[in-house]
Structure formats: C-alpha cells, structure tokens
C-alpha positions as CSV (number, residue, x, y, z in Angstrom):
1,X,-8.4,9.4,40.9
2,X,-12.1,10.9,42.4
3,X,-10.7,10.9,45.5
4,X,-7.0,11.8,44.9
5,X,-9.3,15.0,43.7
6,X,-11.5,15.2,46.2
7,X,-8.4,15.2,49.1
8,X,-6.6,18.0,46.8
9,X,-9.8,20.0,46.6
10,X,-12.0,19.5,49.8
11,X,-14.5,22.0,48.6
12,X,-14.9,20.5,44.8
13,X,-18.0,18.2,44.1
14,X,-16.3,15.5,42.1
15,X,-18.8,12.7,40.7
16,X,-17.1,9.9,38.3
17,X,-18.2,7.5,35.3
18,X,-17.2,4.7,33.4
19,X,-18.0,2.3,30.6
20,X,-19.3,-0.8,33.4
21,X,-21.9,1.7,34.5
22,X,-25.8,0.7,33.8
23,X,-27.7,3.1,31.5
24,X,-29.8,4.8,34.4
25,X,-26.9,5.4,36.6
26,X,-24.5,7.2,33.7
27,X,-27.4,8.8,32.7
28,X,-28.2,10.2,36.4
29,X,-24.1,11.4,36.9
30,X,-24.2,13.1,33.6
31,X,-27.5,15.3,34.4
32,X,-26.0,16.2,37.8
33,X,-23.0,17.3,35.9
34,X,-25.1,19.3,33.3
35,X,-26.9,21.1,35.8
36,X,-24.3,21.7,38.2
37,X,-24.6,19.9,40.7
38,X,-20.9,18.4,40.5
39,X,-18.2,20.8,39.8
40,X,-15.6,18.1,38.6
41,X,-16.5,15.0,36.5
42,X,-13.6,12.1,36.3
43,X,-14.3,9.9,33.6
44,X,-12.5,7.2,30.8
45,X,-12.9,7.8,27.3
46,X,-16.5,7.0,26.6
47,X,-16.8,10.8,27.2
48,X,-15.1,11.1,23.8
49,X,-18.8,10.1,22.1
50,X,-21.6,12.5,21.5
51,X,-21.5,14.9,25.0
52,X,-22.1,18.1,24.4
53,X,-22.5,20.2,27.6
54,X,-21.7,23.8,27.1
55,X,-20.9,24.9,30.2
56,X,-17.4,22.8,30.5
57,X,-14.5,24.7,29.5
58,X,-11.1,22.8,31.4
59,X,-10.0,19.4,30.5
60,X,-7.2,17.3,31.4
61,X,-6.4,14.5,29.9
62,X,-4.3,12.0,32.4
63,X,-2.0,9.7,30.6
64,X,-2.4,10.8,27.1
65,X,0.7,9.9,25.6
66,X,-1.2,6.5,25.7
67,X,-3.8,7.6,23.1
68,X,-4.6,7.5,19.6
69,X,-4.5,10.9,17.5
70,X,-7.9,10.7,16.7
71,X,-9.5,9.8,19.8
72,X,-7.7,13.0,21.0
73,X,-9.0,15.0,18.6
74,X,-12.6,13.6,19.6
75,X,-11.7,14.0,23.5
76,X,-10.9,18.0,23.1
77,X,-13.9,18.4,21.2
78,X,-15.9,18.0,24.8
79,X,-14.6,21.9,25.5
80,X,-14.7,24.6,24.3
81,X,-19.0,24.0,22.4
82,X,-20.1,27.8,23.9
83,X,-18.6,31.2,23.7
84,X,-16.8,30.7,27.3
85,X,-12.4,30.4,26.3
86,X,-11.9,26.7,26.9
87,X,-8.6,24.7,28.3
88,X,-7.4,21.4,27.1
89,X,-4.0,19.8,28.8
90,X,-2.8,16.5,27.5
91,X,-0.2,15.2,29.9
92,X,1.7,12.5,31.0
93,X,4.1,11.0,33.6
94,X,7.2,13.5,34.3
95,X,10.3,11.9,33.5
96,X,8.8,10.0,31.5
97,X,10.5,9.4,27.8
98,X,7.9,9.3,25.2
99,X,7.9,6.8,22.2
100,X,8.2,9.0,18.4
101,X,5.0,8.1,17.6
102,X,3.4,9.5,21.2
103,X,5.4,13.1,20.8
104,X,4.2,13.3,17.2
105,X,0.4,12.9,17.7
106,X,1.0,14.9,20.7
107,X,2.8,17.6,18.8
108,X,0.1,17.6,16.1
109,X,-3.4,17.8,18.5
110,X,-1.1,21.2,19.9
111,X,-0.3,22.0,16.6
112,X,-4.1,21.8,14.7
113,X,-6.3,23.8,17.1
114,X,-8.4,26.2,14.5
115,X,-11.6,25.3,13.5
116,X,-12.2,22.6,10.7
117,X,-8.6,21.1,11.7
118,X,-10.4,17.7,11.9
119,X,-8.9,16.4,7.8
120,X,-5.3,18.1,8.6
121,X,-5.4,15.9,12.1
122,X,-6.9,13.1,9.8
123,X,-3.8,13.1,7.4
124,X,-1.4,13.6,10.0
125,X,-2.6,10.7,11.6
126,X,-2.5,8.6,8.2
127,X,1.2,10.1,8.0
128,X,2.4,8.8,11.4
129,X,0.5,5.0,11.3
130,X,1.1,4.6,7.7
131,X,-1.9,4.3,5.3
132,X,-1.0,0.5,5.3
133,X,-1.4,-2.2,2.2
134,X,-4.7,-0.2,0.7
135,X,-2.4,1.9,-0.9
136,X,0.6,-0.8,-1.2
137,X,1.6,-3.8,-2.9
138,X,-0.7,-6.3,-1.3
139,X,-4.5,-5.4,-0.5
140,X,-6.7,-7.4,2.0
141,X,-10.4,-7.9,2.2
142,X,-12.7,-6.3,0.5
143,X,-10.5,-4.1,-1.3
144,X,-8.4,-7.1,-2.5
145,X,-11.3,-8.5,-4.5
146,X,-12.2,-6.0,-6.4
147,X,-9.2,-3.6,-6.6
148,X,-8.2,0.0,-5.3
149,X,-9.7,1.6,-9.1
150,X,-13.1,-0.2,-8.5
151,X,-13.2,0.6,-4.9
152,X,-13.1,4.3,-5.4
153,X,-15.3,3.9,-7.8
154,X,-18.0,2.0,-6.0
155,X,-17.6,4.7,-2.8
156,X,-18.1,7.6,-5.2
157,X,-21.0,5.8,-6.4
158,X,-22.6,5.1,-3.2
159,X,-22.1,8.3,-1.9
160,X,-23.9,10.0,-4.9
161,X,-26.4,7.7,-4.3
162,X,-27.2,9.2,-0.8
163,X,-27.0,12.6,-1.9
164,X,-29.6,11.7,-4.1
165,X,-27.6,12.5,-7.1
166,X,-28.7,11.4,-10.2
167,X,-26.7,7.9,-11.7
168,X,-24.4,8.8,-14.4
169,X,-24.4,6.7,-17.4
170,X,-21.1,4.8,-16.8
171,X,-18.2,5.5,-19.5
172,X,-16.6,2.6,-20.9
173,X,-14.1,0.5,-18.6
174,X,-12.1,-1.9,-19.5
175,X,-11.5,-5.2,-17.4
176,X,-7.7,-5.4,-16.6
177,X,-6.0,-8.9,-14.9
178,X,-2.3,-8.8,-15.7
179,X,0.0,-10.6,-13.3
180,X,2.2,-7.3,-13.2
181,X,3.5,-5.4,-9.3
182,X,2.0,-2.1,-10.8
183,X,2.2,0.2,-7.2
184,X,3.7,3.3,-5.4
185,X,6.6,1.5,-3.5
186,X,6.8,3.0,0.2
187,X,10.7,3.4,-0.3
188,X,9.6,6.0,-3.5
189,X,7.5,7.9,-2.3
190,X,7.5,7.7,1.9
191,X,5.0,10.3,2.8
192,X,1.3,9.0,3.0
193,X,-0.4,12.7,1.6
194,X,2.0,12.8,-1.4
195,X,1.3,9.3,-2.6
196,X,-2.9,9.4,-2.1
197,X,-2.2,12.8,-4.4
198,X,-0.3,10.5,-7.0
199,X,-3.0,7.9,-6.9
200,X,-5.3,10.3,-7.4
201,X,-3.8,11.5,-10.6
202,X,-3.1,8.1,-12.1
203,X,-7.0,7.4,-11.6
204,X,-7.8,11.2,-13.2
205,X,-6.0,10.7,-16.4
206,X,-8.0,11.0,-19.6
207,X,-5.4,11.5,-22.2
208,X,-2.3,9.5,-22.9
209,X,-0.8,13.4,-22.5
210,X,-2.1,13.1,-19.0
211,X,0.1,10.5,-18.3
212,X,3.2,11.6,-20.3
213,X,2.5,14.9,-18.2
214,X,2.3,12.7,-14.9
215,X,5.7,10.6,-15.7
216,X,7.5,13.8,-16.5
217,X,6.2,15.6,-12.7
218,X,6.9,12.1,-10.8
219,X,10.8,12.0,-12.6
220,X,10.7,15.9,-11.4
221,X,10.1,15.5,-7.5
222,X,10.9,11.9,-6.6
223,X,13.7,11.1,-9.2
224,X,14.2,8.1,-11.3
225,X,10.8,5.4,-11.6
226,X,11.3,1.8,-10.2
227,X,9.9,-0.4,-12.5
228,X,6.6,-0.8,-10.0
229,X,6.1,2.7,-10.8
230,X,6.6,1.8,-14.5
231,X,4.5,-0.6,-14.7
232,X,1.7,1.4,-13.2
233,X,1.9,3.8,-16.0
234,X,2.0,1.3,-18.4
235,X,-1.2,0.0,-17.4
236,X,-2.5,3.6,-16.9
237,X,-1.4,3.9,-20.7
238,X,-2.8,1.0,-21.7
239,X,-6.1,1.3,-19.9
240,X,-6.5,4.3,-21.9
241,X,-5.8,3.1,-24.9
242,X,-8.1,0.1,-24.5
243,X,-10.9,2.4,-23.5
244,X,-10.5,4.0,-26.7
245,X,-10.4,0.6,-28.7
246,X,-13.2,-0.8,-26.7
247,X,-11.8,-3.3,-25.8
248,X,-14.1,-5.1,-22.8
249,X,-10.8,-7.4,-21.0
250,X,-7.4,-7.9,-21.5
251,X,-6.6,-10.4,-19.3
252,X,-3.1,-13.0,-18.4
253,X,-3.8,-16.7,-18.8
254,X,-0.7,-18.4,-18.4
255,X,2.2,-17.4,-21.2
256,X,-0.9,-15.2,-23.1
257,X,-2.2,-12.2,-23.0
258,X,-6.3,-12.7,-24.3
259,X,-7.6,-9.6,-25.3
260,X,-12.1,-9.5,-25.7
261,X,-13.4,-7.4,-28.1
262,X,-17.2,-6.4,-28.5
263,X,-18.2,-6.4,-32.0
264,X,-21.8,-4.6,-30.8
265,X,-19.4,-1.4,-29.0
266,X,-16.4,-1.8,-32.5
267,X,-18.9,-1.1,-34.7
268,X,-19.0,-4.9,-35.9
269,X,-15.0,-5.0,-35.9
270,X,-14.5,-7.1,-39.1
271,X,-11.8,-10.3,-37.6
272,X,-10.2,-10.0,-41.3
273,X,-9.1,-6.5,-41.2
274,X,-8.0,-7.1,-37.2
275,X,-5.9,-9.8,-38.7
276,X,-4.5,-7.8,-41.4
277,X,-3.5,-5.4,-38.9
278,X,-1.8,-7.5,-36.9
279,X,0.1,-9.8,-39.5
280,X,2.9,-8.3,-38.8
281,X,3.1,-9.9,-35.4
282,X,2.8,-13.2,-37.7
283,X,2.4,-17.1,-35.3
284,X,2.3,-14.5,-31.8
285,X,-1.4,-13.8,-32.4
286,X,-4.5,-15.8,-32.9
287,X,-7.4,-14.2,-33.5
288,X,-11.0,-15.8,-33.2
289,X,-14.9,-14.8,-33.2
290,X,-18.0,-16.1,-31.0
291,X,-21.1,-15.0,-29.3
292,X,-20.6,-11.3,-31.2
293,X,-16.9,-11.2,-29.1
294,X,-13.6,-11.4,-31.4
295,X,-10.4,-13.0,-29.0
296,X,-7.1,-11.8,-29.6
297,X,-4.5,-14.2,-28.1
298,X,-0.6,-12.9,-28.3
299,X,2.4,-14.5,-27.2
300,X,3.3,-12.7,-23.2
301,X,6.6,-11.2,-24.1
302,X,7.7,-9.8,-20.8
C-alpha cells in the first residue's frame, strides 16, 4: 500500500507502521510524522490507541466494512483533535455487496458524528451484536455466580468506591434461589436499549405500586407478558415484600420452598403467633426455631 501511494503521488513522503515493529523504530516513524517530515503515514489499526497528533486532518480507512463499530469510532477519533476541519472516509471494495451487519455499523459511524456521540455509537453497537446471555436466560462467568441484581450492585459499589464516595449503609436484601426462568425473552422485547431500560426499572422498584405501575406500561407497549416476564414480576413482588418482612432467604430445596427468618431484624418474631398465622395453610407449612433463625418450610405448589 506505501508504495501503491508513493507511485500515485511521486512527490508525497509516505512512511508506514505496524504492530511487528520494535518500540524504537515506531517510535522514530511516529516523531517524523509529528514533525513533518512524512506527509502520508500508512498504518494498521494500532493507530486506533492513544495518538494524538494535531496537525492530521484526512483519513481513509481501506477495507472498513471489515471492522468492528467501535474500533471505528476509536480510528476517526485520530482526526479532527485541533481547530483545522478534518476528513474521515471509510470505504471498501466497489462492487462489493456488504453483509447487514457491515452497512449498519457503517451507517451509524456516518450517522453519530457530533461531539459526545461515543454512548449513542455504544448502544447502537450493543443493538446490532446483541447484548448477548447477560441480559438473557442463561448467564456465564462471573455474572452467572452471583446474578445480574448482585452484579449491578457490586459495579455501583466499586465505582463509588473510587470516587471516593462514602459507603452507604446497605438496606436490607433478601437472598432469593428459586428454580423459576424469570427473564426478558429476546422474542418480547427484541431491541437491546428498550430491554436494559426495563431491567433497570425492575431493579428500581420500591413499592409493590412500582411494579403494578411497571406491568401495566410493559402490557401497554409490548402487549401480552409470557410467563418469563411473569415470573420476573413475581419475584420482583415478592422480593419486595420479603424485604419488608425481613425475611433473610427464601430459597428451593427440592419440592419446598424454606423461607429464613431473623428473629434479631423481626423484632424476636414469636414462632407461635407465625404459626397461628399460617394455620390456615394447615400440614403445607412447618415452622421451626434455631440459632435466633425461625424456618418456614411450605409445600412448592407450582
């Protein structure tokens, strides 16, 4: 490609790097460039990392239908750092019939060009790949273990924690394990944006209104709940209502549901008057006391 440039443009100074290059040689290309020495610099993407050099306002990207949205985003970022107008061309091979996913990214890096584009490019990115199982039915990893509520949690709280914010003192959480598919199906709710939105409100509930509010808007712009959707506001429900109870883990242990109760955060719940409530319910509960914890076992009837 250097010299491909170099025989269309006899009287360009065209210098070239790459990735296999030691750290003294990219450094000495890059400082001739800076200064002006070379008037044309061909190079892969490891120009998409941390160069700023003013002075460059044209860039053409060769092949870019080959490229990820992002790295793109990064790559046009090299122009267009001063007050001189900058030029960005992404092209690729005429003729050439480009995949759906290629024209979209391509459409959006022409589409986003204001300043502070970087989130908008961001979701449309998630939108076109797909924001994948940490939003779906199955999660992987580190996620997996600990669960997408927990996660967002932790992240808040390590963020805070480098802003130096003050810890606050934690509210009251109760530890939910029920063997329930309780998700956003991708066939419900297809685009990415929209379902991180509903997540987000599922996780801000505070009131069992909240979510009575929440089922009503989802029935009202996606139509009728599948039962994963259901069950997700169920649980929502009942974490609430848990909270409230203080109830420290409801969990699934074969054909039971076990339900652990603090005495120290009940006010020394009295086991009688738990059992007098729940009489009704007559040989589906058992109800027991240790170690300052009262265990509620009832019959799983679902």
């Amino acid at each position: 490609m250097t010299e491909q440039i170099s025989m269309l443009v006899p009287d360009a100074r065209v210098s070239y790097a790459h990735g296999q290059m030691n750290e003294r040689e990219l450094e000495t290309i890059m400082l001739d460039f800076l200064e002006g020495n070379s008037d044309v610099l061909v190079t892969t993407t490891i120009i998409e990392t941390g160069v700023d050099i003013p002075n460059v306002n044209t860039l053409i990207i060769y092949n870019a239908d080959k490229m990820g949205l992002s790295q793109l985003y990064q790559i046009r970022g090299r122009v267009g750092r001063s007050n001189r107008v900058a030029y960005a061309y992404f092209t690729y091979q005429r003729d050439k019939v480009l995949t759906e996913v290629a024209e979209k990214r391509l459409q959006a890096i022409k589409e986003f060009t204001e300043l502070g584009s970087g989130f908008k490019i961001a979701m449309r990115d998630l939108s076109i790949r797909g924001a994948g199982n940490l939003l779906g039915a199955q999660q992987h990893g580190f996620i997996e273990s600990v669960g997408f509520d927990l996660y967002s949690q932790m992240l808040k709280e390590a963020i805070d924690e480098r802003k130096g914010d003050k810890p606050k003192e934690k509210p009251f959480s109760v530890e939910l394990d029920v063997k329930i598919d309780a998700y956003i199906p991708e066939t419900f709710i297809q685009d990415a944006k929209q379902k991180i939105e509903i997540y987000k409100r599922f996780k801000g509930a505070e009131t069992i209104e909240d979510i009575d509010d929440l089922k009503k808007e989802i029935f009202d712009r996606f139509g009728k709940c599948p039962k994963q959707v259901d069950f997700l506001l169920r649980l929502t429900r009942l974490k609430l209502l848990a909270n409230q109870l203080k109830i420290e883990k409801i969990t699934e242990q074969k054909d039971q549901i076990v339900m652990m109760l603090s005495q120290e955060k009940t006010g020394h719940t009295d086991p009688a008057k738990l059992m007098e409530l729940l009489m009704p319910m007559g040989r589906e509960v058992n109800i027991g006391s240790s170690n300052n914890q009262i265990k509620c076992t009832i019959k799983r009837s679902y």
